[in-house]
N, C-alpha and C positions, 0 to 999 in steps of 0.2 A: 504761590505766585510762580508761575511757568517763566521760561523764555525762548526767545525761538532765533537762536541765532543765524546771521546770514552772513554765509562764505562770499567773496567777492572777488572779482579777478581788478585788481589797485589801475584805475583807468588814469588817464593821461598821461604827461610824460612829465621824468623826474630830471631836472638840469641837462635836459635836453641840449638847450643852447648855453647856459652858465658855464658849465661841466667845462669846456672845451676851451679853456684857456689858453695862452700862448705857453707853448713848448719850447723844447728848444732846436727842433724843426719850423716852428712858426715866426721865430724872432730875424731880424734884419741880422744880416752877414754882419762883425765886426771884429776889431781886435780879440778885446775878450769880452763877450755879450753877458753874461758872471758879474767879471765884477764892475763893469758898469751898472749893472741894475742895483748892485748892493748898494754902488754910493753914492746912488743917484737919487735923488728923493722922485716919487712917482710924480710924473707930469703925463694926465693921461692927453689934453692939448698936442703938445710935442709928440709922443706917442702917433696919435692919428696920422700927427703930418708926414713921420718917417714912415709909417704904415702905405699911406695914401701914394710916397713916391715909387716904394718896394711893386706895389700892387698895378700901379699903371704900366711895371715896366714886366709886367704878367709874374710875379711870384702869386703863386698860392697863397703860399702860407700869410703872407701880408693880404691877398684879397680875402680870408676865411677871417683872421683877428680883425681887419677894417669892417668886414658885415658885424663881429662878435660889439664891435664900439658904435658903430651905426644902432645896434638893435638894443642895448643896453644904454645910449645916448650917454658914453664915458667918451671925453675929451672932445666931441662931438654931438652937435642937437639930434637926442636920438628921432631915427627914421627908418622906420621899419619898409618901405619900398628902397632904400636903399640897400639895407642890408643882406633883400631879398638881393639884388643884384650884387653884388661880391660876391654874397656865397654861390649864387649862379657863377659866377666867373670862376672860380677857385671849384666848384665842386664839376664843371665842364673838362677841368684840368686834369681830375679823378679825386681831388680831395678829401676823404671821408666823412670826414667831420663835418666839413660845408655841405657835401650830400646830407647828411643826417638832418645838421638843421635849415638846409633847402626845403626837404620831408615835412619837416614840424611846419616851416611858415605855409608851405601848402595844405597842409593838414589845419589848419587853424585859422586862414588866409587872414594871414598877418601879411602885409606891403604886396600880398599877390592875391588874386583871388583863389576864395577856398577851390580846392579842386584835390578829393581824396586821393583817386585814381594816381597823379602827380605824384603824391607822396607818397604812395607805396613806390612808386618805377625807386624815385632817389632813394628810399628806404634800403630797397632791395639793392641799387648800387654801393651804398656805404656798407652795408652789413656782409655782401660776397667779400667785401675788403677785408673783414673782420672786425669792424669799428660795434661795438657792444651795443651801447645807447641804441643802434640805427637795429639793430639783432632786436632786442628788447621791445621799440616802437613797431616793427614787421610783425613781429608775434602779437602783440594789439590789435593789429589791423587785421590780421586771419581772426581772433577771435572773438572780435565785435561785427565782424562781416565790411570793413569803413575799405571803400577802396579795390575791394578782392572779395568775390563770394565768401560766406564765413565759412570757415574749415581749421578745425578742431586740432585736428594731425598736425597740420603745419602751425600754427601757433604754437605748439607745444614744442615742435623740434627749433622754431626760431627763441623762445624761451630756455630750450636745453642750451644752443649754444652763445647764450648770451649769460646764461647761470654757471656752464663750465668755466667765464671766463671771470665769475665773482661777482655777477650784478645782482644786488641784494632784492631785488623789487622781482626780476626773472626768478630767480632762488623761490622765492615768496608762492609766485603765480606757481609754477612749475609743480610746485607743492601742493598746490589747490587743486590741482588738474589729475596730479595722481590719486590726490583724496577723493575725486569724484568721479575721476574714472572719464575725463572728456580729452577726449584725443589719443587716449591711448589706456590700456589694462587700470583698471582699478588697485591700487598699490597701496597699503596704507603707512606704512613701512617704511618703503621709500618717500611718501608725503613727508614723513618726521625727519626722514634725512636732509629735506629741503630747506623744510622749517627751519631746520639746526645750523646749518649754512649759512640763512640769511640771519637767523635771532646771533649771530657771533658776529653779525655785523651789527648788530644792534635795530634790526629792522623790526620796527611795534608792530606792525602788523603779521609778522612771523612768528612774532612773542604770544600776538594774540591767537593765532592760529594753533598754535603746538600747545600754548594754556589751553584748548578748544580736545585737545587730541589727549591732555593727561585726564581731563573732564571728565572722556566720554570713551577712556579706553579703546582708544582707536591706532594700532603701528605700535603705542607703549603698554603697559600695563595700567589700570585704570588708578588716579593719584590723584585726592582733590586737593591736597594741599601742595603740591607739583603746580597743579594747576593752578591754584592762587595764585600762587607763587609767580611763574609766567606772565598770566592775565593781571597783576598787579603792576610788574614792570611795563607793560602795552598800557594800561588806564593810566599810567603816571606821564606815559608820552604825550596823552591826549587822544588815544584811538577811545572812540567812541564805543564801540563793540566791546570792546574789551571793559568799560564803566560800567556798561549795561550788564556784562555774564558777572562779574563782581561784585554788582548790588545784587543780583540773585543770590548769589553765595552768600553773602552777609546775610540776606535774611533769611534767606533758609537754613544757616549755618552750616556751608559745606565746604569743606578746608580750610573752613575759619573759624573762631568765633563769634556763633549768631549777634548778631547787632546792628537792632531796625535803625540806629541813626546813622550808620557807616552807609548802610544800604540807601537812605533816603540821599547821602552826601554824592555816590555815585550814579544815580538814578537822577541825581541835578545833573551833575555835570555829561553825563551823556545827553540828557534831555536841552539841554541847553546851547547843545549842536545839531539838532533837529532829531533825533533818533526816538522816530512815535511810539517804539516797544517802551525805552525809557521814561517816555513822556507820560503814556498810559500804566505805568506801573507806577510812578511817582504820584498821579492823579490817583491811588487805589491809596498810596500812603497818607497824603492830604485829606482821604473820604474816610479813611480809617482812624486815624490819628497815633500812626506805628512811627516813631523817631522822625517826627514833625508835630506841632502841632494840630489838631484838629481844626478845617477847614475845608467846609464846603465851596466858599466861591473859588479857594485858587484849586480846590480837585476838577472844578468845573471846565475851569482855562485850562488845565492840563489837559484832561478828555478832549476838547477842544481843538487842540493843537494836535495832537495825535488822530483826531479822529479828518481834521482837515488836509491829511500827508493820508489818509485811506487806510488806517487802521481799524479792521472791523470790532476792533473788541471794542474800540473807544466809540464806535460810532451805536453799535448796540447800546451801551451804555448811558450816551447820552439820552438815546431814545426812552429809556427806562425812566430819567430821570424828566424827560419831555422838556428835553433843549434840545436846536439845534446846532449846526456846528459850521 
């Protein structure tokens, strides 16, 4: 049983807008703004409204938290075209942070209409500031082409300085780009240095990537039980990729001890988040009767399901079997 695993650069954005809570640049002037919050039981209501009077008299930092309660509807019915506007107010100001998740609602048209172009300009305004997040989502946007011709170089140098500055997801990508050599020299080396970076943040998909790199001898020396090892703690996160290279190892017994029902256990559970390699190797387990029962009809629904995400092996398959899918 092969697998063919598939490197990915992590699309969307990660607490894009959550992340950016009130600081202590964002909070209202007061005596001691400390221990008022300690012995204040939270009233996000009141909140709003000291927010709402900071923000009409033009603070930022109250126009950035009043979009951050508008968009999350805390203490307020959330409204996502209002929040578009404060953070428009607050990020016209220079705001970072409001540029960043200005970027996102245009990028997504949440309370604004989608308009990519948009959200690179405020992208690129928050991230000159240094603001990470807004680093991280500009590097996205070079390397899905959304917004900006796609360009490889600049993704990868807006992922450098968003990774110098500890973002686990930039760390991650950064790492995948040296592994494959896109935007810049092929490095593999430095790939594992990435990986290591983000997997100390506890990033499963960096987990799964460097389990990927002890596998297959790639930057480390080749280590399948390294690499279980790794790809165990990513399948336990819930990364997909990481259940699928795991059930291979289980039953081919490689950094582990073979064992067809460990392997059909992860072969569900990747399969069960749409992943057609899982689905179609799980449907070989059900047709075989390797740690499952033997069963014909549900090998059928799993071919099925793999073969209707454009699987060829599950679709040849079927055809053998003369079902369609």
């Amino acid at each position: 049983m092969n697998t063919y695993p598939r490197f990915f650069i992590i699309a969307g954005l990660v607490w894009s807008l959550a992340m950016w809570g009130a600081g202590p640049e964002d909070v209202l002037a007061q005596p001691d703004p400390e221990a008022a919050y300690e012995e204040a039981p939270r009233d996000d209501a009141q909140a709003a409204q000291w927010y709402q009077k900071a923000a009409e008299r033009g603070n930022p930092g109250a126009q950035f938290n009043l979009g951050l309660m508008y968009y999350k509807g805390e203490g307020v019915p959330r409204n996502q075209a209002q929040a578009a506007q404060w953070f428009q107010r607050a990020a016209d100001q220079g705001h970072p942070e409001a540029q960043c998740n200005l970027g996102h609602l245009y990028e997504n048209g949440e309370g604004v209409p989608r308009n990519q172009a948009l959200a690179v300009q405020w992208y690129q305004r928050a991230a000159e500031q240094g603001n990470l997040q807004a680093q991280f989502n500009l590097g996205l946007m070079y390397y899905n082409g959304e917004g900006v011709p796609r360009n490889q170089a600049q993704a990868a140098q807006w992922f450098q300085r968003a990774a110098d500055q500890g973002h686990p997801e930039a760390q991650c990508n950064l790492g995948l780009m040296y592994k494959n050599g896109e935007g810049m020299p092929r490095n593999q080396a430095l790939a594992v240095q990435w990986f290591r970076r983000a997997v100390d943040q506890g990033h499963p998909g960096a987990q799964y990537n460097l389990g990927l790199m002890y596998k297959n001898g790639e930057g480390v020396p080749r280590d399948q039980a390294l690499a279980a090892q790794w790809l165990q703690k990513a399948a336990d996160r819930g990364d997909p990729g990481a259940q699928l290279v795991l059930g291979v190892m289980h039953y081919d017994g490689e950094g582990v001890t073979q064992n067809y029902a460990l392997a059909a256990q992860w072969f569900q559970k990747a399969a069960d988040q749409g992943n057609p390699q899982a689905q179609f190797d799980l449907g070989l387990m059900y047709e075989s009767g390797e740690g499952v029962p033997r069963d014909q009809a549900l090998a059928a629904q799993w071919f099925q399901k793999a073969a209707g995400q454009g699987d060829q092996e599950a679709q040849e398959k079927l055809k053998g079997l003369g079902l369609n899918w």
